[in-house]
C-alpha positions in Angstrom: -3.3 4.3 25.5 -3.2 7.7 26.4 -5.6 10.0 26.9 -5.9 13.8 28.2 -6.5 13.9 31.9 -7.0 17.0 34.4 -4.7 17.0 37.4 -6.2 16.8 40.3 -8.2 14.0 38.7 -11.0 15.5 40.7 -11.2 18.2 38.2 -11.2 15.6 35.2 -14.6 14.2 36.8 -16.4 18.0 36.9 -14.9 18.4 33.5 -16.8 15.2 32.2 -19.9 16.3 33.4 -19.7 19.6 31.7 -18.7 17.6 27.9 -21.8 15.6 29.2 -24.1 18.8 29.1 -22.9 20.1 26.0 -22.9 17.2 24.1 -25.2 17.1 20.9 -28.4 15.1 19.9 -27.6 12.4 18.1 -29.1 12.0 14.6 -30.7 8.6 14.3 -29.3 7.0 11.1 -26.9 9.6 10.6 -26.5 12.5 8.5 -27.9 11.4 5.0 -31.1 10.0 6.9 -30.9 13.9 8.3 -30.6 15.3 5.7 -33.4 13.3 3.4 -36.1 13.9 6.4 -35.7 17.4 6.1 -35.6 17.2 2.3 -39.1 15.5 2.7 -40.5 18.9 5.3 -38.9 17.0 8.4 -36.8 19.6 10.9 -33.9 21.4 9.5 -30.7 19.9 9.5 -27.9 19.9 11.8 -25.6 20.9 8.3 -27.7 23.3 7.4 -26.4 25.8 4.5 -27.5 28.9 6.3 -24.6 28.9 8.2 -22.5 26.7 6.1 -21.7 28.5 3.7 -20.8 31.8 4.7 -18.9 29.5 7.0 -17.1 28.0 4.1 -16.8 31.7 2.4 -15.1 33.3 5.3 -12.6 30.0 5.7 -12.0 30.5 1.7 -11.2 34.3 2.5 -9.1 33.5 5.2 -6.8 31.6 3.1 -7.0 34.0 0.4 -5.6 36.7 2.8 -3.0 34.1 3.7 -1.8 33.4 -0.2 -1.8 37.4 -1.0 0.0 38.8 2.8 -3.0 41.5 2.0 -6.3 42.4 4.0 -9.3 41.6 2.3 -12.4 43.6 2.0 -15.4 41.5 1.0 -18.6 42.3 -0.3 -20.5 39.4 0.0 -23.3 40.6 -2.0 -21.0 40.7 -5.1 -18.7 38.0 -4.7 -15.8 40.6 -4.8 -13.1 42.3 -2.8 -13.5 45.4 -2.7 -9.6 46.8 -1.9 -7.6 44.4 -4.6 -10.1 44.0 -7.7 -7.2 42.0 -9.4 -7.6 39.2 -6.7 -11.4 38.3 -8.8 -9.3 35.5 -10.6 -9.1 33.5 -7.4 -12.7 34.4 -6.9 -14.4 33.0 -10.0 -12.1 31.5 -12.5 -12.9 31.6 -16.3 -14.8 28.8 -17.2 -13.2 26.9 -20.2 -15.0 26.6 -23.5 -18.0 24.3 -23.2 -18.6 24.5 -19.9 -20.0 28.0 -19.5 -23.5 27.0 -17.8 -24.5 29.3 -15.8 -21.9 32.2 -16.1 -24.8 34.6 -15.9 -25.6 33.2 -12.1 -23.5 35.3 -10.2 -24.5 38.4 -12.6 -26.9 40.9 -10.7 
């Protein structure tokens, strides 16, 4: 098989070393066991939601701004774009009838 090699192969070695450094703890039995320690006041998790999800928000705007051709303005506070209110329907689509738990959530 192939793999992705450095030429000189000198510089493959150094390059190694650096992956080596950077390299992350390893979780001992895995992410569920991860995150059920810090469930039960263990350290935070490696997947931790603080930076997840406006992680996820801004990949979700991203692709908005893609669909539309438009810039988007967020205010994150609000769940809204500020610059194209008529883009809210991709943000929080109407529930349908019988499922309208918590609808009042997002309201301030």
């Amino acid at each position: 098989p192939q793999s992705p090699t450095l030429l000189p192969r000198q510089n493959m070695s150094k390059y190694k070393e650096i992956l080596k450094a950077r390299s992350l703890p390893r979780v001992a039995g895995g992410p569920i066991q991860e995150l059920f320690r810090a469930i039960k006041g263990g350290p935070r998790p490696g997947s931790n939601f603080d930076y997840s999800a406006p992680l996820t928000e801004v990949v979700l705007l991203g692709g908005l701004a893609i669909r539309t051709g438009e810039r988007i303005e967020w205010d994150a506070a609000n769940m809204s774009v500020t610059n194209h209110p008529e883009f809210a329907r991709y943000i929080k689509e109407p529930a349908r009838k019988g499922w309208e738990y918590g609808e009042d959530l997002w309201d301030s």
